[in-house]
Legacy VTK file of the C-alpha trace (Angstrom):
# vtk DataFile Version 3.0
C-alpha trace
ASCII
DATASET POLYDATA
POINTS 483 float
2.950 10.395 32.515
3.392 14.066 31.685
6.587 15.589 31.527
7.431 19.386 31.278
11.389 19.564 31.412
14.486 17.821 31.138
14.497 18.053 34.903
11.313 15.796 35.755
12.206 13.550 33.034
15.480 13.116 34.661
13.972 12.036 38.413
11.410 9.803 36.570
14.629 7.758 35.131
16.847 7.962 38.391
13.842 6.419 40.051
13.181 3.807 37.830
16.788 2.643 37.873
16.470 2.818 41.431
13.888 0.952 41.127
15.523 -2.057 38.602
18.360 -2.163 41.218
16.117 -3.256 44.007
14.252 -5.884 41.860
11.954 -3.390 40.288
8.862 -5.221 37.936
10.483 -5.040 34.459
7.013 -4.488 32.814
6.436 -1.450 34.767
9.658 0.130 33.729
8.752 -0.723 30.161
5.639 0.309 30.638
7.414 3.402 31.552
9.357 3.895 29.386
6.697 3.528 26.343
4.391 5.658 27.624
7.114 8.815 27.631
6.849 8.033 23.858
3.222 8.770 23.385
2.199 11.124 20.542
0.240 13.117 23.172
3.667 14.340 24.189
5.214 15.285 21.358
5.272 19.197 22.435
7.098 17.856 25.781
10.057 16.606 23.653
10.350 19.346 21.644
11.032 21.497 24.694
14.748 20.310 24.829
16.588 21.918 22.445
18.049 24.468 24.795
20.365 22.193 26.873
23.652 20.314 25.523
22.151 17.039 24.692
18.526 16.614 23.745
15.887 14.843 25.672
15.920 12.125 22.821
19.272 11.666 23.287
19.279 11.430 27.205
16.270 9.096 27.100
17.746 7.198 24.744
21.029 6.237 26.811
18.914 6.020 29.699
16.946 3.311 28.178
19.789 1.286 26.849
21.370 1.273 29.962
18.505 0.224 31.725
17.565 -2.647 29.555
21.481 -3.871 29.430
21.262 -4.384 33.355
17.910 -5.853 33.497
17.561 -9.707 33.563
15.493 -9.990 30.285
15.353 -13.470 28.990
12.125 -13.334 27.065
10.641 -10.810 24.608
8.605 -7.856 26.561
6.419 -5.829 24.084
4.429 -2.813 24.884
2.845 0.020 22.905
5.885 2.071 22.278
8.883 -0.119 23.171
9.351 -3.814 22.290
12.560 -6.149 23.489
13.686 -9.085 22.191
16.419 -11.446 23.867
18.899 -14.327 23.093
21.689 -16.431 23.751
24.346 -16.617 21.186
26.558 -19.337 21.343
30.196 -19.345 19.812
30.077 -19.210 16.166
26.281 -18.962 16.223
24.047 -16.550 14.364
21.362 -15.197 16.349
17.661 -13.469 15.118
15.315 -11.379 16.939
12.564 -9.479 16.066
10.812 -6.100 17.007
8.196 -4.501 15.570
8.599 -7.027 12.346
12.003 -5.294 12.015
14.446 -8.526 11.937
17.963 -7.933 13.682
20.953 -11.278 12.805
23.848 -11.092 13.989
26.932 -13.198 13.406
29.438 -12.751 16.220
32.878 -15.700 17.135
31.898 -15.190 21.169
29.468 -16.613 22.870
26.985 -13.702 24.815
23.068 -12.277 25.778
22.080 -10.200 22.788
19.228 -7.737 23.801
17.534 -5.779 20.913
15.217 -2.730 21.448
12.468 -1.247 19.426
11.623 1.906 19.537
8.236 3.689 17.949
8.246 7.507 17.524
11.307 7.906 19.003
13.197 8.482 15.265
11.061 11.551 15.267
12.807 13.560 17.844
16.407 12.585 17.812
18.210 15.588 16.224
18.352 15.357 12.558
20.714 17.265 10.034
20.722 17.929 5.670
17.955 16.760 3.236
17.686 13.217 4.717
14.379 12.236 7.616
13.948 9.016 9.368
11.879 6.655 7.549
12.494 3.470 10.349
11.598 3.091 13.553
14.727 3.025 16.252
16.474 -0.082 16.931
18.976 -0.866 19.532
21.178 -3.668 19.852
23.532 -4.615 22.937
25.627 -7.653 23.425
26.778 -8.667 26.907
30.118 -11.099 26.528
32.878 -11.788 28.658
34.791 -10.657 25.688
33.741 -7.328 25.445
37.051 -5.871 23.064
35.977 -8.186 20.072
32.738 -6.994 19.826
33.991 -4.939 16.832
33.909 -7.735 15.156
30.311 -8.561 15.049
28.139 -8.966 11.829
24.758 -7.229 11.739
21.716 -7.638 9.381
18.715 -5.460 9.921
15.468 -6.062 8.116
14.045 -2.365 8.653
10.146 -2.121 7.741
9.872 1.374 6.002
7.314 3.915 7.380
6.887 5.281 3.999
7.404 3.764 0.704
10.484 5.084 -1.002
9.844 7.169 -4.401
12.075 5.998 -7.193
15.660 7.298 -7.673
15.319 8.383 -3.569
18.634 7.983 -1.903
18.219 5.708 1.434
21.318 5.417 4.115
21.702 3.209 6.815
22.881 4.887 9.936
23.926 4.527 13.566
23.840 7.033 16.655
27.224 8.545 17.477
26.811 9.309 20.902
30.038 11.980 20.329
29.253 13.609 17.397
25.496 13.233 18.264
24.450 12.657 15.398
23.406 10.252 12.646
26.284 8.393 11.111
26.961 5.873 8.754
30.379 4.745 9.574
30.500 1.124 9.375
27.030 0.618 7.934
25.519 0.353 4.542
22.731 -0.140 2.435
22.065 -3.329 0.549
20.440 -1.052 -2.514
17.206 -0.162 -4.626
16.104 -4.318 -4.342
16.187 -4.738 -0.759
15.172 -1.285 0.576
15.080 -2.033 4.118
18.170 -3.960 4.497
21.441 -2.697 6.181
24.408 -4.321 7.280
26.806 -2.693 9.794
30.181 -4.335 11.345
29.270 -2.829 15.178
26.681 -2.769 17.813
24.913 0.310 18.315
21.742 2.477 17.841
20.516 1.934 14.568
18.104 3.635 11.621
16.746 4.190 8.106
16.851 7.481 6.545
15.601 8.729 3.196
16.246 11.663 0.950
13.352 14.088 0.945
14.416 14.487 -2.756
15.405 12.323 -5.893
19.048 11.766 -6.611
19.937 14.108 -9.304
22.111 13.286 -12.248
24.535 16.949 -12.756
24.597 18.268 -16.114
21.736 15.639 -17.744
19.063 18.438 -17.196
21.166 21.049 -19.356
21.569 18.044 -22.221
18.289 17.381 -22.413
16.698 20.866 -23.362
20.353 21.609 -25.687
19.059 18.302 -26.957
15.611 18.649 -27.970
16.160 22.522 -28.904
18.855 21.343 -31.818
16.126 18.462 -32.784
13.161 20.702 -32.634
15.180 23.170 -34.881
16.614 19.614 -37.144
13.181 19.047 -37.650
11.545 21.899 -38.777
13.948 21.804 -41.839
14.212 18.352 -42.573
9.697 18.579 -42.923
10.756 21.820 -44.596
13.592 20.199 -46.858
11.237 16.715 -47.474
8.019 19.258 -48.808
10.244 21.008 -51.355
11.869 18.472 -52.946
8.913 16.222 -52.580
7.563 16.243 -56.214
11.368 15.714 -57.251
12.207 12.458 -55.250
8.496 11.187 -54.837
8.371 8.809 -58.068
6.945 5.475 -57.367
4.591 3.855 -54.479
7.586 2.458 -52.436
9.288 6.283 -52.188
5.656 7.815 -51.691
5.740 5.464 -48.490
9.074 5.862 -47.423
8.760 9.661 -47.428
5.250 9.555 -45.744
6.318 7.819 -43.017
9.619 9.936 -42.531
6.996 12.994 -42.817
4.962 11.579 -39.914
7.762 10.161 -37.502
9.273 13.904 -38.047
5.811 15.623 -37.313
5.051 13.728 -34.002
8.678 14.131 -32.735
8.053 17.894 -32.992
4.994 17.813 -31.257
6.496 15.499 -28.538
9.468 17.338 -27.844
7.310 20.730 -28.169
5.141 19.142 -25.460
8.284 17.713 -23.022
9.755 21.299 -23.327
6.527 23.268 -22.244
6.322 20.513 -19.518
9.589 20.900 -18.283
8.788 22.760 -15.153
5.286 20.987 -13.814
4.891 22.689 -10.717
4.513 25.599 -12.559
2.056 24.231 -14.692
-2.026 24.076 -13.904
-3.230 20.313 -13.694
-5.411 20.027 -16.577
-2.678 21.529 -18.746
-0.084 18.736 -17.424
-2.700 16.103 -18.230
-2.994 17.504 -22.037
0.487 17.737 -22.297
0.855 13.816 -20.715
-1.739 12.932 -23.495
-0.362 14.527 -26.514
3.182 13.270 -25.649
1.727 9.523 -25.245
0.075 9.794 -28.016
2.947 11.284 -30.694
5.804 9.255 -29.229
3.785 5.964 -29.401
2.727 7.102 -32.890
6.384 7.770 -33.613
7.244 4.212 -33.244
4.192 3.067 -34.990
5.703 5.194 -38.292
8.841 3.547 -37.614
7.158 -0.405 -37.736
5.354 0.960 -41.066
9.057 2.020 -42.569
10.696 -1.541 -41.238
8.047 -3.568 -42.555
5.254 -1.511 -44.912
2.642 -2.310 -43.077
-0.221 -0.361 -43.804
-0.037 3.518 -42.774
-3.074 3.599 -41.110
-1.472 1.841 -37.896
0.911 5.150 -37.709
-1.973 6.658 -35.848
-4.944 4.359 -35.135
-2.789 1.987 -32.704
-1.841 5.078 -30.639
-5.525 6.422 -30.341
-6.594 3.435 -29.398
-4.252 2.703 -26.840
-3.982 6.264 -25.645
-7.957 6.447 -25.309
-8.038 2.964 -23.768
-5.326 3.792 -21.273
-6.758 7.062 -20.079
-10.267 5.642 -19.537
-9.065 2.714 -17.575
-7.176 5.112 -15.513
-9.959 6.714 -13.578
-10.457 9.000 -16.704
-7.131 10.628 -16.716
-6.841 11.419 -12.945
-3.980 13.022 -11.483
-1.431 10.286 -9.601
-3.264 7.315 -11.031
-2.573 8.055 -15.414
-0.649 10.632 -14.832
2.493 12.164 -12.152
2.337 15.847 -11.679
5.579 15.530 -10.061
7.063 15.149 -14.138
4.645 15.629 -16.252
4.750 11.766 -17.709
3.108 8.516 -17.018
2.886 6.963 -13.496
5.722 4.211 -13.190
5.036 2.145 -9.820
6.582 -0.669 -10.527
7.757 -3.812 -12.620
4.251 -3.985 -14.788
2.425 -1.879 -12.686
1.679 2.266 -13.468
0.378 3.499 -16.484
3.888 4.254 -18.423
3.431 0.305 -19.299
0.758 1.245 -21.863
3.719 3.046 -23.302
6.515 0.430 -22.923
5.307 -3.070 -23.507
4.124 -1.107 -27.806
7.507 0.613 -27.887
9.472 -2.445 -26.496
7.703 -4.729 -29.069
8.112 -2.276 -32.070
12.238 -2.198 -30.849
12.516 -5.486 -31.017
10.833 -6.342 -34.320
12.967 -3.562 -35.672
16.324 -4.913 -34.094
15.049 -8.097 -35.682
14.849 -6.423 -39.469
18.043 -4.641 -38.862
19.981 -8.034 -37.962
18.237 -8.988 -41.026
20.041 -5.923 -43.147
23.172 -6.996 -41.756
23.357 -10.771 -42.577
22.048 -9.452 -46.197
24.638 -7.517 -46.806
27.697 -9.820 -45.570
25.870 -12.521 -47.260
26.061 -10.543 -50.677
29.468 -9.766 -51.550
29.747 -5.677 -53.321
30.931 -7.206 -57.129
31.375 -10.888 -58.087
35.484 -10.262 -58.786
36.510 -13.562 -56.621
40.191 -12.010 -57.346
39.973 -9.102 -54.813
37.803 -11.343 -52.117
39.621 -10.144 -48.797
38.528 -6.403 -50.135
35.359 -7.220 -51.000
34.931 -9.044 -46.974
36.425 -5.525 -45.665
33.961 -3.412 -47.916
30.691 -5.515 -46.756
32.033 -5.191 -43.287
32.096 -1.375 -43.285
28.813 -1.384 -44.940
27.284 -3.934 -42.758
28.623 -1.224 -39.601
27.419 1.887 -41.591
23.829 0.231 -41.875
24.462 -0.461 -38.158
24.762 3.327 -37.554
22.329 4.845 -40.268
19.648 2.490 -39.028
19.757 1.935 -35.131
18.709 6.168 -34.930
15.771 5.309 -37.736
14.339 2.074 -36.422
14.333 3.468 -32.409
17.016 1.117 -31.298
18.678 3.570 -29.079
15.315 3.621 -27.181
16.719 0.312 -25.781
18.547 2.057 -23.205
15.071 3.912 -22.106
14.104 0.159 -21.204
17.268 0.281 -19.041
16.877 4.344 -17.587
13.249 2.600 -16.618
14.456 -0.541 -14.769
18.031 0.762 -13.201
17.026 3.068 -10.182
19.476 5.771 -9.840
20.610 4.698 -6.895
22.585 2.229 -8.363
25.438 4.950 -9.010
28.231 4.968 -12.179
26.255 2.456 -14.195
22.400 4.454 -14.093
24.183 7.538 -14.975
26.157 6.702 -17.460
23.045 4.905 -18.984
21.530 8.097 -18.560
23.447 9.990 -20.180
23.890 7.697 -23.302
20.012 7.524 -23.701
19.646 11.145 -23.368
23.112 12.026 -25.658
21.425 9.474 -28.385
18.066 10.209 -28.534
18.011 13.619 -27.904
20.312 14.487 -31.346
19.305 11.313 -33.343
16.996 13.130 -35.671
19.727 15.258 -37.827
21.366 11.100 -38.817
18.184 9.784 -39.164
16.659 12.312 -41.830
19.992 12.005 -43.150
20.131 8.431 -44.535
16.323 8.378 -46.767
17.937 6.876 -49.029
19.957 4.132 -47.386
16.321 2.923 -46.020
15.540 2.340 -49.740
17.202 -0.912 -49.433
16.090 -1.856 -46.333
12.252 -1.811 -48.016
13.209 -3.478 -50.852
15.241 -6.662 -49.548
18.935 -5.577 -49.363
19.505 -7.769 -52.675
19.595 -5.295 -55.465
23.103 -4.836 -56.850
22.856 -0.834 -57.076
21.746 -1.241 -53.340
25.685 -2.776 -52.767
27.324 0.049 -55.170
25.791 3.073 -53.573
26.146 2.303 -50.274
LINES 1 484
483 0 1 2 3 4 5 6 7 8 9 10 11 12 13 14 15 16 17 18 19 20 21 22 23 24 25 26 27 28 29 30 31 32 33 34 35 36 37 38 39 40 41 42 43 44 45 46 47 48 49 50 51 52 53 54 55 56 57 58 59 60 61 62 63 64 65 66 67 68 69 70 71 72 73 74 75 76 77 78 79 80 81 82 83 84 85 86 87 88 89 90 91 92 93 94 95 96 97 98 99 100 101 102 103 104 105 106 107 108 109 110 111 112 113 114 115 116 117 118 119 120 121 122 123 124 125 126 127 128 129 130 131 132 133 134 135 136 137 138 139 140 141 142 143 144 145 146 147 148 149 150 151 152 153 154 155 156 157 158 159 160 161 162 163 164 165 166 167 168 169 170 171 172 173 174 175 176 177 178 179 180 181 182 183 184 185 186 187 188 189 190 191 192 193 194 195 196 197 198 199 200 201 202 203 204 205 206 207 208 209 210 211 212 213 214 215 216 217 218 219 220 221 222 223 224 225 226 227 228 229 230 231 232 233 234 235 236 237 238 239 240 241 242 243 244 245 246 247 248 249 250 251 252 253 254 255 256 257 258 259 260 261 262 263 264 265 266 267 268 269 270 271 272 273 274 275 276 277 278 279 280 281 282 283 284 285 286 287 288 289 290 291 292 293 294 295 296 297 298 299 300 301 302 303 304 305 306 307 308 309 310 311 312 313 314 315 316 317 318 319 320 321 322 323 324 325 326 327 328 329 330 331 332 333 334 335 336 337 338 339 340 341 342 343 344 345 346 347 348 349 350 351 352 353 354 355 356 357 358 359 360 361 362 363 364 365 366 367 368 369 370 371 372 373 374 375 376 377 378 379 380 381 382 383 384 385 386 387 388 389 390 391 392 393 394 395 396 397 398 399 400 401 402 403 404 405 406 407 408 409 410 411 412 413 414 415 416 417 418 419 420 421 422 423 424 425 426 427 428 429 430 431 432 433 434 435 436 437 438 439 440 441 442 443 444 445 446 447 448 449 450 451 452 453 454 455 456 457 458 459 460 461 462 463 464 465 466 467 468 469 470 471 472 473 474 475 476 477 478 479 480 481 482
């Protein structure tokens, strides 16, 4: 049917009730009623906003009331509008299902339980703030002889989402409030980032899914981040500039010519990397073939940054500092359709596509970094047992001074080291998995990874020399008096 006003809407529902009083077929009136939902007449309900309650609202009630009265005792499912009912007995939980969206409820009194489905129909109630439907509409009536306890009731809704919801994307789980008419979420919340589409409320009502149009954003961690990388950028210009002019000075035998060629290297692709996440730092301003060359460069120099560091832990040869990267970097962006945008890349950030546990091309990134962390977490527990194993001087006489001067070593290798072998990227592994969503504990891990990282370069160029003993097995007794 076509409807042009509130008016004709409102004597094709007084008739139909009418109609449901006297006996009326029950699959007419939800035929009915799902064929006022068609997406032919979408300009019809747009038409209310000029009265005091929309026509979404109005139908909405209408409906409800209509399928409370009616003697439904099977499901009913039509194009638009599906209804599923069942007895609950006392102390019973009862399940039903419309459009695959799964409605329990846990209630102490026996009663008919009538749910409603309803497609399209989250498009046109009225809507306020950043948040849009992303569920169809479900209602859920009970009819008991103990109608004042129904506050009591327990519901679980399995909502299918209409659209897949982007990481860090708040979700909330509302319910109609016929009085404020609008979208509430008193007595209802969401079961988090692992069960998207699960609610629970504590009342019977009207209920939906809606989702953020935008990201949740973390206040302040923005302004860290570029203070951050400015003061490193700036570190390391003068820590390459310090290293090259003392170079002929401190560069005296093989083990220092690696040492400070590595530190040379880690410094130069830093630079470049945080040169790149800086010019990147507003992508919709950028074009997209200069987003993909900054997405490659900054894959490539932070993966070769970590590749440096496993040459300092472990003296491998230098080579790996930059053909492991290429090769990985080259491999990765042919196997993603050449470098496309959305597939390699996100021109929403600038950075490798994360979709998932192991899926998304930022795992070409993670799985090297996440095996170079832990081999260097490995050496480093290594340094530690070394030096508590290895007392500072052999004078058994002062041993309780000698346990408290290995123990403030042991912690100041701890802190030298962590910055120089990547450790703190450990809670990147953590900004990755935790959705921001999760609240107190994603930002503070935020902000530690961002707070470490961002000013870890100043410590790290700092301590040269205390990685002298790391290379050369911790044992050396002027290793123990210097540091």
């Amino acid at each position: 049917p076509q409807f042009d006003n509130k008016c004709k809407y409102y004597r094709i529902f007084d008739y139909l009730y009418e109609e449901l009083l006297l006996g009326f077929n029950q699959n007419n009136f939800l035929e009915s009623s799902s064929n006022l939902l068609e997406k032919s007449l979408k300009e019809s309900w747009t038409k209310a906003g000029q009265s005091n309650s929309s026509l979404a609202e109005s139908y909405l009630s209408s409906v409800e009331q209509l399928i409370q009265k009616a003697n439904i005792t099977q499901g009913k499912d039509k194009k638009n509008i599906e209804v599923e009912a069942s007895d609950c007995t006392q102390g019973s939980q009862c399940s039903n299902m419309v459009f695959n969206v799964t409605i329990e409820l846990d209630s102490q009194h026996p009663g008919s339980v009538k749910t409603a489905g309803f497609q399209e129909l989250q498009n046109y109630l009225p809507e306020k703030g950043d948040f849009e439907p992303n569920s169809i509409v479900v209602s859920t009536t009970m009819t008991t002889s103990e109608s004042k306890l129904l506050e009591s009731v327990n519901v679980k809704i399995n909502f299918q989402l209409l659209k897949p919801r982007p990481r860090d994307v708040q979700i909330k789980c509302v319910s109609w409030d016929n009085t404020t008419r609008s979208w509430s979420e008193k007595g209802c919340e969401w079961l988090g980032s692992s069960k998207e589409g699960s609610c629970t409320c504590t009342h019977l009502s009207t209920f939906a899914i809606l989702m953020s149009r935008y990201p949740v954003n973390i206040t302040g961690l923005e302004e860290v981040t570029y203070v951050g990388l400015s003061v490193s950028v700036v570190s390391l210009i003068f820590s390459m500039a310090i290293e090259l002019t003392v170079w002929s000075a401190v560069v005296k035998t093989i083990s220092s010519y690696l040492r400070h060629t590595a530190h040379i290297h880690i410094a130069l692709c830093l630079l470049i990397a945080d040169c790149c996440f800086l010019a990147s730092s507003n992508p919709k301003d950028l074009p997209e073939m200069w987003c993909k060359v900054f997405v490659v460069l900054k894959h490539f120099c932070y993966l070769s940054m970590f590749f440096w560091m496993l040459c300092l832990s472990s003296i491998f040869f230098l080579f790996l500092g930059y053909v492991c990267p290429l090769l990985i970097v080259v491999i990765t962006f042919l196997c993603y359709n050449t470098g496309a945008k959305d597939v390699y890349f996100s021109s929403d950030t600038c950075w490798l596509r994360y979709s998932g546990l192991l899926k998304g091309s930022i795992h070409t990134f993670v799985i090297p970094v996440g095996i170079i962390v832990f081999f260097n977490v490995f050496s480093m527990i290594v340094v530690i047992m070394k030096l508590l194993d290895h007392p500072i001087n052999t004078d058994k006489s002062n041993e309780n001074d000698n346990e408290k001067k290995a123990a403030k070593t042991a912690m100041r290798s701890v802190i030298l080291l962590t910055p120089i072998f990547g450790v703190t990227w450990i809670f990147g592994f953590a900004v990755m998995l935790i959705d921001l969503t999760a609240g107190t504990v994603a930002f503070a891990v935020n902000y530690i990874f961002t707070l470490l990282n961002a000013f870890q370069v100043r410590t790290a160029e700092s301590s040269q020399e205390k990685c002298k003993c790391v290379l050369t097995g911790f044992t050396h007794v002027k290793c123990h008096n210097d540091y």
